[in-house]
The first five atom37 places (N, CA, C, CB, O) and aatype in JSON, in Angstrom:
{
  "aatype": [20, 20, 20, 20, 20, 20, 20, 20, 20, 20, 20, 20, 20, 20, 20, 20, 20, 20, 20, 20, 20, 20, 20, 20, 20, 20, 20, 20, 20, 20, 20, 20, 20, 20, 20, 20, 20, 20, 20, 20, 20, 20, 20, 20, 20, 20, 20, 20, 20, 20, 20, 20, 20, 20, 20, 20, 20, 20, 20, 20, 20, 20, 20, 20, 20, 20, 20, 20, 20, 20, 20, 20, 20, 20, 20, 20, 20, 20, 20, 20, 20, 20, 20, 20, 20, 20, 20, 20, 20, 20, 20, 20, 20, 20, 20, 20, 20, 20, 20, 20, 20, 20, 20, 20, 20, 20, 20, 20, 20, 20, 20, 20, 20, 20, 20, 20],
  "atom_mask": [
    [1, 1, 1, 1, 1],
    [1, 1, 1, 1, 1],
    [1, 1, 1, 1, 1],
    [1, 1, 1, 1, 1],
    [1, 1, 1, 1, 1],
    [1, 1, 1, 1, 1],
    [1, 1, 1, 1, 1],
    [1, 1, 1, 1, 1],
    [1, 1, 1, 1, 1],
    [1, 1, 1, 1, 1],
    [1, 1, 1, 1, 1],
    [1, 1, 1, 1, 1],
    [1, 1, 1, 1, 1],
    [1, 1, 1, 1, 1],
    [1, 1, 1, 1, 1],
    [1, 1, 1, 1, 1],
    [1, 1, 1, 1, 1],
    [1, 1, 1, 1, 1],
    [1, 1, 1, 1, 1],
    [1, 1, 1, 1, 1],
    [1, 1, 1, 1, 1],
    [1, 1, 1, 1, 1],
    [1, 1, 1, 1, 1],
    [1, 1, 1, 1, 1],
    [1, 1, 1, 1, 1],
    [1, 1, 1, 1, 1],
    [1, 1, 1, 1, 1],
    [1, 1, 1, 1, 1],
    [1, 1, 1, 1, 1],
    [1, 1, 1, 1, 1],
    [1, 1, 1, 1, 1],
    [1, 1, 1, 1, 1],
    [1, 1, 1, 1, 1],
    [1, 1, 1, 1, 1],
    [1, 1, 1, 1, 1],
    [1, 1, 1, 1, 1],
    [1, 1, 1, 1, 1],
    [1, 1, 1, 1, 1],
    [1, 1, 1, 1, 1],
    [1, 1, 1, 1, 1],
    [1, 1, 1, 1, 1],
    [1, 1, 1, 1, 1],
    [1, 1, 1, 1, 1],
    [1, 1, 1, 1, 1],
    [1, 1, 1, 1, 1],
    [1, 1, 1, 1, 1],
    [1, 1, 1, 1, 1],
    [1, 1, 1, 1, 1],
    [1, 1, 1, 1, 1],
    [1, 1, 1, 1, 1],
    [1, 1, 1, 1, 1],
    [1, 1, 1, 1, 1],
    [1, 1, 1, 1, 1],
    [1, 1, 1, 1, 1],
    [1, 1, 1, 1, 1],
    [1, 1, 1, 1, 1],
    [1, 1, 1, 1, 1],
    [1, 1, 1, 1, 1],
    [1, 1, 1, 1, 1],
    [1, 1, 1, 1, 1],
    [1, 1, 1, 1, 1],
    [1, 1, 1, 1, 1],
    [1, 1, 1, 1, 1],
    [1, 1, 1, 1, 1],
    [1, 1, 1, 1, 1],
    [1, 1, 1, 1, 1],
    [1, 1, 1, 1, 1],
    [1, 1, 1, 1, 1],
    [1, 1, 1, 1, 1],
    [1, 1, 1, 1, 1],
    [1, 1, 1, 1, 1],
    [1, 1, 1, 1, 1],
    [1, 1, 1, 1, 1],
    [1, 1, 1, 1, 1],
    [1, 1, 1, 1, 1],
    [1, 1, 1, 1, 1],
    [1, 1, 1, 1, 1],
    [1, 1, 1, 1, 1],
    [1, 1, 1, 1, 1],
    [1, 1, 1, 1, 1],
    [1, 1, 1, 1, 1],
    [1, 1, 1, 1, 1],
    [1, 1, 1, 1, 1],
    [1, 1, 1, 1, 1],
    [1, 1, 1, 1, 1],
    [1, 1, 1, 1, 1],
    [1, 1, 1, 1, 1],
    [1, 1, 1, 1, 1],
    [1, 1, 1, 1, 1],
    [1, 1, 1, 1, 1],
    [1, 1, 1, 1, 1],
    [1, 1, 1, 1, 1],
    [1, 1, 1, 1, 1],
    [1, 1, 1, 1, 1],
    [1, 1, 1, 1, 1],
    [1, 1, 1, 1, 1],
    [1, 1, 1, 1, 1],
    [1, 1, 1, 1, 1],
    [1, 1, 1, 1, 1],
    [1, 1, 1, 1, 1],
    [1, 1, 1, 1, 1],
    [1, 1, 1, 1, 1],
    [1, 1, 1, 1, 1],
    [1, 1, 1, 1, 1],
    [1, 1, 1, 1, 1],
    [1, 1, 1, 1, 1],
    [1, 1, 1, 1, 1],
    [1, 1, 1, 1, 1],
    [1, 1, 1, 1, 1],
    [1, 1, 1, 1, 1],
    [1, 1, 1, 1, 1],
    [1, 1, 1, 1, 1],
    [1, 1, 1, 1, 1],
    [1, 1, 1, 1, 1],
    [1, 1, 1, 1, 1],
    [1, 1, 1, 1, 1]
  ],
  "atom_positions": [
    [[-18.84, 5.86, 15.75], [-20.21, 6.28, 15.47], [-21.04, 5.08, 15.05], [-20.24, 7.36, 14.38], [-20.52, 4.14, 14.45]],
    [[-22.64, 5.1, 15.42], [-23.16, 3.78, 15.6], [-23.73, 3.62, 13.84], [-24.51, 3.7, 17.04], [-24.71, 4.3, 13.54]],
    [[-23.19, 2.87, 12.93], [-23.58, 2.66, 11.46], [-22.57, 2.98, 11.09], [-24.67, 3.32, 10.77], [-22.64, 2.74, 9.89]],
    [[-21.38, 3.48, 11.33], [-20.23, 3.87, 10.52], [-19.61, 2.37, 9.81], [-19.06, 4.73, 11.59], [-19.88, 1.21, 10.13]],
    [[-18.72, 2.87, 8.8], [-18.16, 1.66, 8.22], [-16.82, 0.8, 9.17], [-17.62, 2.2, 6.72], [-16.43, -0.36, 9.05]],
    [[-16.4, 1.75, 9.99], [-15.47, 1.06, 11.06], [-16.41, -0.24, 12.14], [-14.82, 2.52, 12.16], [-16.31, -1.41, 12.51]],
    [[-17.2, 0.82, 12.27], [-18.48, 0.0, 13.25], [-18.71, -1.04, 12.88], [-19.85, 0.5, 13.34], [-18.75, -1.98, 13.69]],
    [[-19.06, -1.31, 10.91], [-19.73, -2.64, 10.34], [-18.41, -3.67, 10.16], [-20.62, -2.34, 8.7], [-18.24, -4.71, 9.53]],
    [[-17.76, -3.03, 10.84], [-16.25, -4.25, 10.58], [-15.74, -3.59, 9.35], [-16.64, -6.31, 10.15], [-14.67, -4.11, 9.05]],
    [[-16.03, -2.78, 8.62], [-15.4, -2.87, 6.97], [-14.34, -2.03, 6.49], [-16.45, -2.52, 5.94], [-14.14, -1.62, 5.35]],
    [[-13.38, -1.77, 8.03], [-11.87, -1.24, 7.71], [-11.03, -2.22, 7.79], [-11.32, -0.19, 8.59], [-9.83, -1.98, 7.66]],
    [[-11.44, -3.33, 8.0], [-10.25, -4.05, 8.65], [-9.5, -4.5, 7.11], [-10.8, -5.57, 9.84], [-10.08, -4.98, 6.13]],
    [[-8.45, -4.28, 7.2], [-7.14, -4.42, 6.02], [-7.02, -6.41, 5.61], [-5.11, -3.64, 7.08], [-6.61, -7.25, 6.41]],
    [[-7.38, -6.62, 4.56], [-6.95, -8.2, 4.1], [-5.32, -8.04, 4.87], [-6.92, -8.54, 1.87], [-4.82, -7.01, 5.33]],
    [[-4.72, -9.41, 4.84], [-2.91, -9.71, 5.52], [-2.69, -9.12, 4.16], [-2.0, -11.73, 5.98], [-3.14, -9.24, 3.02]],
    [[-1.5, -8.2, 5.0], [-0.5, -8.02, 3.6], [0.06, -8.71, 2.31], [0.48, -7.83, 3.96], [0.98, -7.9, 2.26]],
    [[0.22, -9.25, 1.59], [1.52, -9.69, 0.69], [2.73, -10.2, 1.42], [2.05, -8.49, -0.14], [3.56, -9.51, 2.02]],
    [[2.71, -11.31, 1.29], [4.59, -11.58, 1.74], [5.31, -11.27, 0.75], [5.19, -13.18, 2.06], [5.24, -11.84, -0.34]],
    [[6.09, -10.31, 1.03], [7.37, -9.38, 0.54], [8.55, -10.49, 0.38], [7.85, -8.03, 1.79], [9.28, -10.81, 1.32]],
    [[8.68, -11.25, -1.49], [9.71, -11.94, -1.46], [10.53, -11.11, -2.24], [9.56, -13.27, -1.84], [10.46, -9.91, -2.47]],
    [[11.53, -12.21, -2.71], [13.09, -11.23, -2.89], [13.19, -10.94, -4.14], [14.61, -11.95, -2.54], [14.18, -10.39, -4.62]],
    [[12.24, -11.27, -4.73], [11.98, -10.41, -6.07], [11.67, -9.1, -6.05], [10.97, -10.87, -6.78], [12.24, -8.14, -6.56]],
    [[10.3, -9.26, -5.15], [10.06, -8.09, -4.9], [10.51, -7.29, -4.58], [9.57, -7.98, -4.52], [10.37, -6.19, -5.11]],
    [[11.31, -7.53, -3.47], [12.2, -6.22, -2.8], [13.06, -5.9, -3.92], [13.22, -6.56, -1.33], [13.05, -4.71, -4.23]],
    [[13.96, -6.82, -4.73], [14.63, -6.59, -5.75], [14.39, -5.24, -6.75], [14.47, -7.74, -6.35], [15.18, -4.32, -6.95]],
    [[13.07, -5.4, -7.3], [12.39, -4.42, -8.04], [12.25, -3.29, -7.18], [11.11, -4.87, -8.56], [12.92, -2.28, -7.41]],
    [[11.57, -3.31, -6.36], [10.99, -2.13, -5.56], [12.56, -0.99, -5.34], [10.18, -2.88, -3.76], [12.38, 0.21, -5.14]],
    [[13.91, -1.55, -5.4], [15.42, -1.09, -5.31], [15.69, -0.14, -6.87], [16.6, -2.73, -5.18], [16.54, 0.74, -7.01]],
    [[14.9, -0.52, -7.7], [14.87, -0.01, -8.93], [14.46, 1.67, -8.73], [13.82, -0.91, -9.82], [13.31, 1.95, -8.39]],
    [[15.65, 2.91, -9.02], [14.94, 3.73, -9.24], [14.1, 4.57, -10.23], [15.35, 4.04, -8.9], [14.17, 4.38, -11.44]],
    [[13.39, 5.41, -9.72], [12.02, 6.06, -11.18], [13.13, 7.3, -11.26], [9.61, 6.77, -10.54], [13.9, 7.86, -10.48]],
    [[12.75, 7.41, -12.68], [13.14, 8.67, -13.63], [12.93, 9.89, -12.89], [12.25, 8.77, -14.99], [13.87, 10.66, -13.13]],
    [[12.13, 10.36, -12.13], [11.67, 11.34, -10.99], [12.82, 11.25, -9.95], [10.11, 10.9, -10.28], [13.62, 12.18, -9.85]],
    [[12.96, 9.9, -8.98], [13.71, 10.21, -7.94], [15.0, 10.87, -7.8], [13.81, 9.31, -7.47], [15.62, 11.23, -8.8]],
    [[15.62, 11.12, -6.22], [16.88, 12.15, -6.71], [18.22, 10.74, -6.6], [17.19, 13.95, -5.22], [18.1, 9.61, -6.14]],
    [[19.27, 11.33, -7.14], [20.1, 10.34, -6.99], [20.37, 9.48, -5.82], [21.03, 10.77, -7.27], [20.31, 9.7, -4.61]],
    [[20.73, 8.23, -6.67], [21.23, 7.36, -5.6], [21.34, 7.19, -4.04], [22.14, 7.34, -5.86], [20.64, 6.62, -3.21]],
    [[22.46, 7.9, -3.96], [22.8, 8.67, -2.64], [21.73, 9.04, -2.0], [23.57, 9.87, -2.8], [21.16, 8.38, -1.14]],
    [[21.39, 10.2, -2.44], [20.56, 10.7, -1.41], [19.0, 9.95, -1.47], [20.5, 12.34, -1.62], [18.2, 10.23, -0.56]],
    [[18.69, 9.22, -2.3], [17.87, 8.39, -2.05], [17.97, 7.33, -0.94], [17.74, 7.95, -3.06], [17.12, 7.19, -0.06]],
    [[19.39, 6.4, -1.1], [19.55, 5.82, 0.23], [19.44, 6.76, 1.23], [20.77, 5.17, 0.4], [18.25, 6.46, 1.31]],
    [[19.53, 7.39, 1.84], [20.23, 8.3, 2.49], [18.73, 8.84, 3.07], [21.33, 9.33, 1.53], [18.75, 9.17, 4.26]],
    [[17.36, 8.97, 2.33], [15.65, 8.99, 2.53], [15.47, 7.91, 3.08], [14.65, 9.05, 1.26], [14.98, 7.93, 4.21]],
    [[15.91, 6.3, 2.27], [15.07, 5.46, 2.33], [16.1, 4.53, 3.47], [14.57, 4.88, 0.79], [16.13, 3.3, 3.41]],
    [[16.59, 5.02, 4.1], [17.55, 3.71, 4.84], [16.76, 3.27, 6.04], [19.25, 4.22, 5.47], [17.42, 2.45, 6.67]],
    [[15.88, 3.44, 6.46], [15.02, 2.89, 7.45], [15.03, 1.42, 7.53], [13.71, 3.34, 7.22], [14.87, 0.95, 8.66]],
    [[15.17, 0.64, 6.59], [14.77, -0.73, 6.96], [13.2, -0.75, 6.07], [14.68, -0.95, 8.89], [12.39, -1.26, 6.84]],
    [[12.64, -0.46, 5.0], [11.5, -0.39, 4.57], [11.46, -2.33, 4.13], [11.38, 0.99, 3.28], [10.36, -2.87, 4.19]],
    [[12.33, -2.94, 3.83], [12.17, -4.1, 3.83], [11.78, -5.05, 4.68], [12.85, -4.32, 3.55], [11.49, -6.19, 4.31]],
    [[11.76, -4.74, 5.57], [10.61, -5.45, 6.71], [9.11, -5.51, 6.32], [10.56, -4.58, 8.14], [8.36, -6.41, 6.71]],
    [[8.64, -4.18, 5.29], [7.44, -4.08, 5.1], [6.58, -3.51, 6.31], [7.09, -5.28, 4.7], [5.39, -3.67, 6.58]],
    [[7.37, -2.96, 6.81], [6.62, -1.86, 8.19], [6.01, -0.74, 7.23], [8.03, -0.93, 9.59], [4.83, -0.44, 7.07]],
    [[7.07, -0.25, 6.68], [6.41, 1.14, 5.68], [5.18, 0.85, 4.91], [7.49, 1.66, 4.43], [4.14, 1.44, 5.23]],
    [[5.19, -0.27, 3.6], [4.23, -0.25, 3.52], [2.9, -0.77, 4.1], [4.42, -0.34, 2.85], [1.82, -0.37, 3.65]],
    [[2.96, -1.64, 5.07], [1.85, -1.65, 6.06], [1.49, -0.35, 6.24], [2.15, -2.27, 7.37], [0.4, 0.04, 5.83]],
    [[2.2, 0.34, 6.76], [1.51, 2.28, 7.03], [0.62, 2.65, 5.92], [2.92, 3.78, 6.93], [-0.6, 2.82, 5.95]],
    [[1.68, 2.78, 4.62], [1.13, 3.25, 3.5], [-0.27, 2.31, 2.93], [2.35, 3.3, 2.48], [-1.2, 2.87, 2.34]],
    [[-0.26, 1.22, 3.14], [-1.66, 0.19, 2.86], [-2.44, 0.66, 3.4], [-1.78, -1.22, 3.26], [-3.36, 1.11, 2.71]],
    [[-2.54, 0.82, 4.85], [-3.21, 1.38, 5.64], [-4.02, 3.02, 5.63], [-2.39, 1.18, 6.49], [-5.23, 3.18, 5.79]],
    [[-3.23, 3.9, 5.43], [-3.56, 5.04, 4.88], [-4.26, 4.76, 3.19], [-2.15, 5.95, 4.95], [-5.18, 5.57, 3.05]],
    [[-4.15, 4.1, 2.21], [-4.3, 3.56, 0.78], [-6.27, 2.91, 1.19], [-2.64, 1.93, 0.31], [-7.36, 3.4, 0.88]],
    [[-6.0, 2.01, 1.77], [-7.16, 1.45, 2.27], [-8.1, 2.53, 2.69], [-6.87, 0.54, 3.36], [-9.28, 2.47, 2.32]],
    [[-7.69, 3.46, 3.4], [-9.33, 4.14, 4.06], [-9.3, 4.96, 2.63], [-9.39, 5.44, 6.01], [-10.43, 5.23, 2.21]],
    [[-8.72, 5.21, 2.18], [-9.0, 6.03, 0.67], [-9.69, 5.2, -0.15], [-7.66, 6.49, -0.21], [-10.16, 5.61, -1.2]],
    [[-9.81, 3.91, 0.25], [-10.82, 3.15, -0.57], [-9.63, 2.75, -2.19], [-12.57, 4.45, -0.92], [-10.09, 2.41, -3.27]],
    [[-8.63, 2.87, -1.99], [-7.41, 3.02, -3.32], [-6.94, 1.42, -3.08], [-5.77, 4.49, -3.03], [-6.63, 0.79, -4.08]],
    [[-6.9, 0.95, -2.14], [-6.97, -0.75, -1.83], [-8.32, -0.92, -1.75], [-6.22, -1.38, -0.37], [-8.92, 0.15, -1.66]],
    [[-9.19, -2.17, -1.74], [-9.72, -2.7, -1.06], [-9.91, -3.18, 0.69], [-9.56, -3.2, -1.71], [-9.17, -3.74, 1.5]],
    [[-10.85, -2.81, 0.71], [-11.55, -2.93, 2.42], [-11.77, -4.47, 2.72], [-13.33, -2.07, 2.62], [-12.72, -5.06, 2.19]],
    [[-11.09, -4.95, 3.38], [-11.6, -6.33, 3.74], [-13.06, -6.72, 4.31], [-10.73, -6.76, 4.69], [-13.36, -7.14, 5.43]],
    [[-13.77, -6.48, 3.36], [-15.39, -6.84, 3.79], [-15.54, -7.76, 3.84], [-16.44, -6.56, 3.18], [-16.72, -7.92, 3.54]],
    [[-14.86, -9.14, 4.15], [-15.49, -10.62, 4.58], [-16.34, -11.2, 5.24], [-14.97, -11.16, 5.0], [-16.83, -12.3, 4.98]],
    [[-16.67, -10.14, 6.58], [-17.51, -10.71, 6.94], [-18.54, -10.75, 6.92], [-17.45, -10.78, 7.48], [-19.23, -11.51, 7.59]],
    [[-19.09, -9.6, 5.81], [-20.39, -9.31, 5.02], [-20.81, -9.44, 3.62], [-20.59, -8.2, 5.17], [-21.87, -9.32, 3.02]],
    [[-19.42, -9.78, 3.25], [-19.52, -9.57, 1.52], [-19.78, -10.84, 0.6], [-18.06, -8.98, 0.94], [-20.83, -11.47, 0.77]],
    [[-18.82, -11.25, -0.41], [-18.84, -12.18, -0.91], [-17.95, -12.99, -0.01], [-18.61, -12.03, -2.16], [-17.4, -12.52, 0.99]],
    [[-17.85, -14.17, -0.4], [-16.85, -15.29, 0.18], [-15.63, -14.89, -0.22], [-17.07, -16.78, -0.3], [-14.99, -14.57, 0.79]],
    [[-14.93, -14.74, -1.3], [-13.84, -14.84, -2.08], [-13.3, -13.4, -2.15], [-14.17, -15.47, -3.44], [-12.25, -13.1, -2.72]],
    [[-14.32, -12.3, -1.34], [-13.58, -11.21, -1.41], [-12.4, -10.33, -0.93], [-14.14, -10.82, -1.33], [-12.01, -9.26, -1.42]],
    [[-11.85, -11.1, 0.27], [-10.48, -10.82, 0.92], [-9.64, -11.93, -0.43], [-10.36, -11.47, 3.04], [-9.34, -11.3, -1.45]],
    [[-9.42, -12.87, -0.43], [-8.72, -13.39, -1.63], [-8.38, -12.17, -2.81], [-9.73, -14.59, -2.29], [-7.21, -11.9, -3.11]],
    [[-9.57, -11.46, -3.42], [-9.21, -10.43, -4.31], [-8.38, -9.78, -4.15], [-9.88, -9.74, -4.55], [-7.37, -9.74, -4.86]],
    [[-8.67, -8.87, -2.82], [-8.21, -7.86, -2.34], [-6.98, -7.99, -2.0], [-8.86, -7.47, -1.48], [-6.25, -7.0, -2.03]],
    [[-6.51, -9.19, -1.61], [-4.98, -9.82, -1.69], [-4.43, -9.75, -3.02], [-4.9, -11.38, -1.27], [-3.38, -9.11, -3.12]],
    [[-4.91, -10.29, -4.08], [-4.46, -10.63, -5.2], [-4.42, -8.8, -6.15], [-5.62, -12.04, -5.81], [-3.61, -8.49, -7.02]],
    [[-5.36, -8.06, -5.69], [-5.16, -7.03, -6.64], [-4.27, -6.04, -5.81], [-6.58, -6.38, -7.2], [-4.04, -5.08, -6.53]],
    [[-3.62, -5.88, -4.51], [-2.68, -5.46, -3.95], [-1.36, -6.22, -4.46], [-2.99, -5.52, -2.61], [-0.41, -5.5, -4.76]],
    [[-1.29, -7.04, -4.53], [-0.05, -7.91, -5.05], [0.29, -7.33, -6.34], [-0.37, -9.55, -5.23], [1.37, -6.79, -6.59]],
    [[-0.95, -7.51, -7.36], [-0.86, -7.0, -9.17], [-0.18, -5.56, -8.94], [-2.77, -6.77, -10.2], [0.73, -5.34, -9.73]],
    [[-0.54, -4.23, -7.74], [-0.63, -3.1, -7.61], [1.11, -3.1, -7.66], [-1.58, -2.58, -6.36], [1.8, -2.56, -8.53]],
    [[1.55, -3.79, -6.59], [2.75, -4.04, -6.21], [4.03, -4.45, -7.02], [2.54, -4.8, -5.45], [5.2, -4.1, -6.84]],
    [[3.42, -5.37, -8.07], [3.83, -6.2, -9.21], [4.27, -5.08, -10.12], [2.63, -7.2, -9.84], [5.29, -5.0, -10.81]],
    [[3.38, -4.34, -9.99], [3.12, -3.23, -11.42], [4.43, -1.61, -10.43], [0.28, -2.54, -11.68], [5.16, -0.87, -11.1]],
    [[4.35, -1.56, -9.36], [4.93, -0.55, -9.11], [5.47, -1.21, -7.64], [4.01, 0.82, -9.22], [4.84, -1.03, -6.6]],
    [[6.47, -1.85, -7.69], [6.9, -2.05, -6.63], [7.87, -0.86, -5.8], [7.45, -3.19, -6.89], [8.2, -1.1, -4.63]],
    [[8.16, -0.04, -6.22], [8.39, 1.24, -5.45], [7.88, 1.82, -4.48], [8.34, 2.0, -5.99], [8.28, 2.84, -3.91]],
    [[6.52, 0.85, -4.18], [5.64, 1.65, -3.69], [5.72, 1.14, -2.07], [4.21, 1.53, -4.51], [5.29, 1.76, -1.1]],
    [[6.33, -0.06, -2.06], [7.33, -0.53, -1.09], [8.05, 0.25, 0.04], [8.26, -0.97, -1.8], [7.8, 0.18, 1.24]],
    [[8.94, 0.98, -0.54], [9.87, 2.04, -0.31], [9.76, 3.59, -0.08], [10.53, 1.94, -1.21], [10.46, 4.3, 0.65]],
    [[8.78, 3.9, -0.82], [8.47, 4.99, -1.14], [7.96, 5.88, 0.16], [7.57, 4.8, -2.19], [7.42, 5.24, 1.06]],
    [[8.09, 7.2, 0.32], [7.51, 7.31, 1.69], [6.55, 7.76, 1.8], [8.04, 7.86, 2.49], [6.27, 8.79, 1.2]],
    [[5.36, 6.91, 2.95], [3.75, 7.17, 3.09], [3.19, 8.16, 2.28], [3.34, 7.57, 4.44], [2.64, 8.1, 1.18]],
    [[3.5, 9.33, 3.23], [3.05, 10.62, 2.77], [2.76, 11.21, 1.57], [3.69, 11.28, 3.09], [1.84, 11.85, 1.06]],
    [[4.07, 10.7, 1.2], [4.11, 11.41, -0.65], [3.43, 10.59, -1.44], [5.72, 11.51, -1.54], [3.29, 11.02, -2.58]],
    [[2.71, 9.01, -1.11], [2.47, 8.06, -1.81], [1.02, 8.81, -1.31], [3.08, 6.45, -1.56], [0.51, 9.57, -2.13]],
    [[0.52, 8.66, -0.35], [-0.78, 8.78, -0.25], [-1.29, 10.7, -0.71], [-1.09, 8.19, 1.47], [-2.37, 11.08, -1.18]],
    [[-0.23, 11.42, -0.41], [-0.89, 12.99, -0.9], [-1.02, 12.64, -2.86], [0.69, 14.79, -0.37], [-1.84, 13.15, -3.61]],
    [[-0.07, 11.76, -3.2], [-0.12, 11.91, -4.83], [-1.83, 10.91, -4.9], [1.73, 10.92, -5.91], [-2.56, 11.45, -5.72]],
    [[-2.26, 10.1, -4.46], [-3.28, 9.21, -4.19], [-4.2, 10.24, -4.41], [-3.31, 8.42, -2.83], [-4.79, 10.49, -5.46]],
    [[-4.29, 10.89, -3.19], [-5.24, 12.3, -3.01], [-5.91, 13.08, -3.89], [-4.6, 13.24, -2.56], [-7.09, 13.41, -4.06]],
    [[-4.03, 13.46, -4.79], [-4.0, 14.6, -5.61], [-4.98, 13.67, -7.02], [-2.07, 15.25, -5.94], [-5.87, 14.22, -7.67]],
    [[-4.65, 12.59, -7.19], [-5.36, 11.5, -8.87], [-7.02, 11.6, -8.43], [-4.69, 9.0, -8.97], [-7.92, 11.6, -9.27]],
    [[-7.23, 11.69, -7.11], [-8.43, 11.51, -6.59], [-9.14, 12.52, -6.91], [-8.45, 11.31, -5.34], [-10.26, 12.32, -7.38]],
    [[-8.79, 13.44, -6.79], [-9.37, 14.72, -6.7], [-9.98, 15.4, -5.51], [-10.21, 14.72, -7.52], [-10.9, 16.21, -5.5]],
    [[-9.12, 14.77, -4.24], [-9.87, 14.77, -2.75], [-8.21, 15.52, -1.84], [-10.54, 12.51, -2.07], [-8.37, 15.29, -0.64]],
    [[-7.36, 15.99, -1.97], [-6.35, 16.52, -1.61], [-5.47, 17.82, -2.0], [-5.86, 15.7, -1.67], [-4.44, 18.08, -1.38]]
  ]
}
């Protein structure tokens, strides 16, 4: 649609985070919520360490406006830099979110929002 925010360039996603081995380290940590072990591997064995998953989940996170929109080519100078750096802090702070699967990451997103 002609004025939409896709139109003005302002979906396009900052580069991900490179996923080091810390990170993945943590993100292996389970939450007090999840189900055991087992059957957690057993959800999560896909290979989410490639960082395919959360590319999806960024992606879905982003049009919710819950990341930052890479507006560079209209915005400030330094504003993809942020948007890198406060996805990283996000990550830092809950690296589960790694692993975790899309859906349930982005409907709980929804549900804090008050839009799901």
């Amino acid at each position: 649609t002609k004025g939409s925010a896709e139109a003005l360039g302002e979906l396009s996603a900052p580069d991900p985070p490179e996923l080091n081995r810390t990170l993945i380290d943590a993100a292996n940590t389970r939450l007090w919520w999840e189900p055991p072990k087992e059957e957690a591997e057993n959800r999560n064995s896909k290979g989410w360490e490639d960082g395919k998953l959360w590319n999806k989940t960024r992606q879905k996170l982003i049009k919710l406006w819950v990341l930052p929109r890479d507006m560079s080519n209209g915005a400030a100078d330094h504003y993809a830099n942020a948007a890198s750096k406060a996805e990283l802090k996000m990550l830092s702070n809950v690296p589960q979110l790694l692993r975790l699967d899309s859906d349930e990451v982005v409907n709980s997103a929804k549900t804090i929002l008050g839009t799901g």
